[in-house]
C-alpha positions, 0 to 999 in steps of 0.5 A, a space after each residue: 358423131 354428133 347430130 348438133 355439134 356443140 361449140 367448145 371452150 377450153 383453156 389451157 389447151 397449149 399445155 400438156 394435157 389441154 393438147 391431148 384434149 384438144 386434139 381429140 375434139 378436133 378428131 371429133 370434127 368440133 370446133 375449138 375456142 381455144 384460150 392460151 397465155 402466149 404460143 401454141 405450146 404443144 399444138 401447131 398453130 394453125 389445126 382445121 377447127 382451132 381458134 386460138 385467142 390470146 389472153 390470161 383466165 384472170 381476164 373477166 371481160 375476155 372470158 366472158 366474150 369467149 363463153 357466150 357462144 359456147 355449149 361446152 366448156 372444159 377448164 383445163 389451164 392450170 399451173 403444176 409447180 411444186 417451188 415454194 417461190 411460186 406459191 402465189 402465183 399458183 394460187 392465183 392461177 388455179 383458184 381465182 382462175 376458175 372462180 373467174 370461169 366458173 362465175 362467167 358460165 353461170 351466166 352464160 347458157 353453156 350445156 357442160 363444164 369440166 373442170 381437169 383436177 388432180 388427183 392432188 386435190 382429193 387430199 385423202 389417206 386411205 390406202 385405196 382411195 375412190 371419189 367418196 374420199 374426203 380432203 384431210 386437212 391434217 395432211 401435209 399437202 402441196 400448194 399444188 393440191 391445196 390450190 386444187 382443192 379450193 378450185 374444186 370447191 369453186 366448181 362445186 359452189 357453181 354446181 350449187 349454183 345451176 352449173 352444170 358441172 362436172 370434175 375429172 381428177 387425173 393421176 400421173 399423166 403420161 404422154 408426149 411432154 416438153 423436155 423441160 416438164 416435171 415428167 420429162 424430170 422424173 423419167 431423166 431420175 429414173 437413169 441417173 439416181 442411184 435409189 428409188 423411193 418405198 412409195 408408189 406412182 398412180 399413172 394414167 395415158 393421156 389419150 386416155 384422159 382426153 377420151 374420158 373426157 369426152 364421153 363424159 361431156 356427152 352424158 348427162 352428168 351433173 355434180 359428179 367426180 371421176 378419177 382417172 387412173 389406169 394402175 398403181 405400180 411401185 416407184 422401183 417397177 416404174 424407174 425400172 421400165 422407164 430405165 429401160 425404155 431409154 436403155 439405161 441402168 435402174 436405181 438398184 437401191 430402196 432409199 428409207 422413208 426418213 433419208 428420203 424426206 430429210 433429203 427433200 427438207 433441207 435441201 429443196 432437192 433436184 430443183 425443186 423436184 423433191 421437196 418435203 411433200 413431194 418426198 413424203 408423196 414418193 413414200 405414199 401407198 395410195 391406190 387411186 381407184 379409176 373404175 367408175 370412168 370405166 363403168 359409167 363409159 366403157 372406156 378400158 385404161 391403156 395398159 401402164 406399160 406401153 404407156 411409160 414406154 411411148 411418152 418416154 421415147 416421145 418426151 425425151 426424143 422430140 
């Protein structure tokens, strides 16, 4: 609990993993400012502590009205799409949305900003892969990543600037999703595809990224990154459980990295859920290494398993 209670923005709280983070807020007994496009989305509309506020993170007067009482803000709008249609919109969203946030803090008086990343946006190629990794340019990243990394580096500009910031970079989120999400997509390909990709998947609970989340706002943490990833597993080993868990048959079939990727070239495939970075990404070794939450926290991950097992059974049910 909290001598003084501090006063909470956040953004993109109607969405998948703002939900998780708000909801845990409230169990703190906070209160929450929080900014939605339209709907409550995943949260009802009306929760003691909640205050909803309709407006768009591209609004600069409505920001700066909603930051000024605020001790905490956590910035976790964002807009995930791998289609090459929305490319525009991505950017604007995920880059000038927070250059607009973080621009409106600096001003402000607030004791700590978080700002909910990716994974996507560390952009490097090394086979375990901490918060010291550097972006590589070379690689053939996604919008969605690309446009990460440039909101990183408008927080990190604020940072240089006096905010007090700092950055979580989540992996796969697991949890109780709409039946129309990227997530939702993938557990549905788990029993209907013939194959399964050579790579791995990062995965992380989302209680676990909204618990992280608020130890971190309660320590003095300044200019500093922390990934959140409970394990790797193989894309075979996760298509196996999540088969399972909806009581169908797994892909018995590794599909070579070259198929894989000429499949998501020419075709823009399954809808856009693969397309040549994320094919290239489904054949990718990389282990996300999420222990500096835990030492710095205490926080211990939520085994990968039970999670698979609870959002499938969450997402596709509900």
């Amino acid at each position: 609990m909290f001598n003084t209670s501090p006063k909470v923005f956040i953004t993109g709280a109607s969405g998948f993993v703002g939900s998780y983070i708000t909801r845990r807020l409230l169990q703190e007994g906070l209160q929450v400012l929080a900014l939605r496009r339209s709907g409550s989305g995943l949260l009802p509309e009306s929760m003691p502590g909640l205050t909803w506020v309709q407006g768009d993170i591209t609004d600069i007067p409505l920001l700066t009205e909603l930051v000024m009482d605020a001790d905490w803000v956590i910035h976790a709008a964002a807009m995930v799409s791998f289609a090459s249609s929305d490319r525009n919109l991505i950017f604007k969203t995920n880059v000038e949305g927070t250059a607009n946030l973080v621009n409106v803090c600096l001003e402000s008086n607030i004791r700590r900003f978080c700002f909910v990343s990716s994974v996507a946006a560390i952009g490097a190629k090394e086979e375990v892969v901490t918060e010291r990794a550097q972006w590589e340019s070379s690689l053939n990243h996604s919008a969605y990543g690309l446009s990460k990394h440039l909101a990183e580096r408008e927080v990190w500009r604020g940072i240089a600037e006096g905010l007090p910031a700092f950055i979580v970079n989540p992996s796969v989120v697991l949890g109780q999703n709409t039946s129309e999400s990227l997530l939702a997509k993938l557990f549905r390909m788990a029993g209907s595809l013939p194959f399964y990709p050579s790579g791995m998947i990062n995965l992380v609970d989302a209680t676990d990224v909204a618990e992280g989340i608020l130890r971190l706002l309660q320590h003095n943490l300044v200019a500093e990154r922390f990934i959140f990833s409970a394990a790797a597993i193989s894309f075979q080993d996760f298509f196996r459980q999540v088969a399972a868990a909806m009581n169908k048959q797994p892909p018995q079939k590794r599909i070579s990295d070259t198929l894989l990727q000429l499949a998501g070239t020419v075709s823009g495939w399954l809808g856009g859920t693969f397309n040549r970075q994320t094919t290239e990404a489904a054949c990718q070794k990389y282990r996300y290494d999420g222990s500096k939450l835990t030492a710095t926290t205490g926080l211990q991950y939520r085994p990968v398993a039970e999670s698979i097992r609870e959002a499938v059974l969450l997402t596709l049910t509900h």
